[in-house]
Structure formats: structure tokens, C-alpha cells
C-alpha positions, 0 to 999 in steps of 0.5 A, spaced: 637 521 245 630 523 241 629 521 235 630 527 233 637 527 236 638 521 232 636 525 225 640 531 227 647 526 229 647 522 222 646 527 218 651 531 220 655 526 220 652 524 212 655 530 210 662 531 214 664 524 211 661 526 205 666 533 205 672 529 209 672 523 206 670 524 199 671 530 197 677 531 200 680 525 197 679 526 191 681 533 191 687 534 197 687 542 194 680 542 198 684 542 205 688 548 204 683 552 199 676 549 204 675 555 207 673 558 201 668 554 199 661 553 202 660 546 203 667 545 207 665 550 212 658 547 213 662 540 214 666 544 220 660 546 222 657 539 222 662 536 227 661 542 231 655 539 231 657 533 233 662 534 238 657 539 241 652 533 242 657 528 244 659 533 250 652 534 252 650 526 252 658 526 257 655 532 261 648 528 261 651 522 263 655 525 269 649 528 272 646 521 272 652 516 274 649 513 279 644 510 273 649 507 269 651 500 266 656 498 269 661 496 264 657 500 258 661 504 253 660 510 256 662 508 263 668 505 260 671 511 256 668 516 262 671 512 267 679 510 263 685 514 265 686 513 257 683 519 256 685 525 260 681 530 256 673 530 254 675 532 248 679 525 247 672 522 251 668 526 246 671 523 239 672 516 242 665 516 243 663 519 236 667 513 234 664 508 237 657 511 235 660 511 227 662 504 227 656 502 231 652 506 225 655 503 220 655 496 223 647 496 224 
């Protein structure tokens, strides 16, 4: 991931979290009335985002299978029945990359 990337992932993350866990908690109208609100449909175009780079970073790693670390993360979830989707690997990976975030 560039450091551009890297920019782009956490702000697009900042402000998901922001409208998601914040705003929303603070005001459950915000779920059924979001969509007239500007800031909630940029949050959605946020995770978008994100997903969107995540199933790039997936569709990256499958073309370089060969070059993984075996017991990585990404192996893990790429490889684990658990998941059958790439959407189910795709938000399982945003999850670690959060708590990797929050914890670093």
C-alpha cells in the first residue's frame, strides 16, 4: 500500500467512524433520515472506499500467491472456508486493519 493509500484508507475511515459511531449514536433518527443528509451519504461513499480498496489489496494478493507469508493474515483469511464470500474476507480484513490502526 502507498502512503497515499494509507492517507486515503484512514481518512475514509476517520469519517465513517465519525458518522457511524458518533453521530449515529447520538441521534438513531440519523439511520432512517441518512439519506437526506450530506454528511451521511459521503460516510457511505466512504466505505465504499474502503471496501473498494480492500478488494483491490485481495485481488492484488491473488495474483501474488506465490510471494505470501505463510501463516499471514491475509493467507489466513484467503485461504479459511470460514469466509465463503469476498465480501465476508473483504470486512474481516477491514477489521484487522482497524484494530491494527487503533492499536499502533
Amino acid at each position: 500500500m502507498s502512503e497515499h493509500e494509507k492517507q486515503f484508507f484512514v481518512s475514509e475511515m476517520n469519517l465513517a467512524l465519525i458518522e457511524y459511531d458518533q453521530k449515529t449514536a447520538a441521534n438513531p433518527l440519523r439511520n432512517v433520515f441518512g439519506f437526506l443528509l450530506p454528511e451521511r451519504r459521503r460516510a457511505n461513499a466512504a466505505v465504499a472506499n474502503v471496501r473498494d480498496m480492500v478488494l483491490k489489496i485481495m485481488n492484488e494478493y491473488r495474483k501474488k500467491d506465490n510471494y505470501s507469508i505463510d501463516g499471514s493474515l491475509i493467507q489466513l483469511i484467503m485461504k479459511s472456508d470460514v469466509f465463503p464470500t469476498d465480501l465476508e474476507k473483504a470486512t474481516e480484513l477491514v477489521n484487522f486493519l482497524i484494530a491494527g490502526h487503533d492499536t499502533t
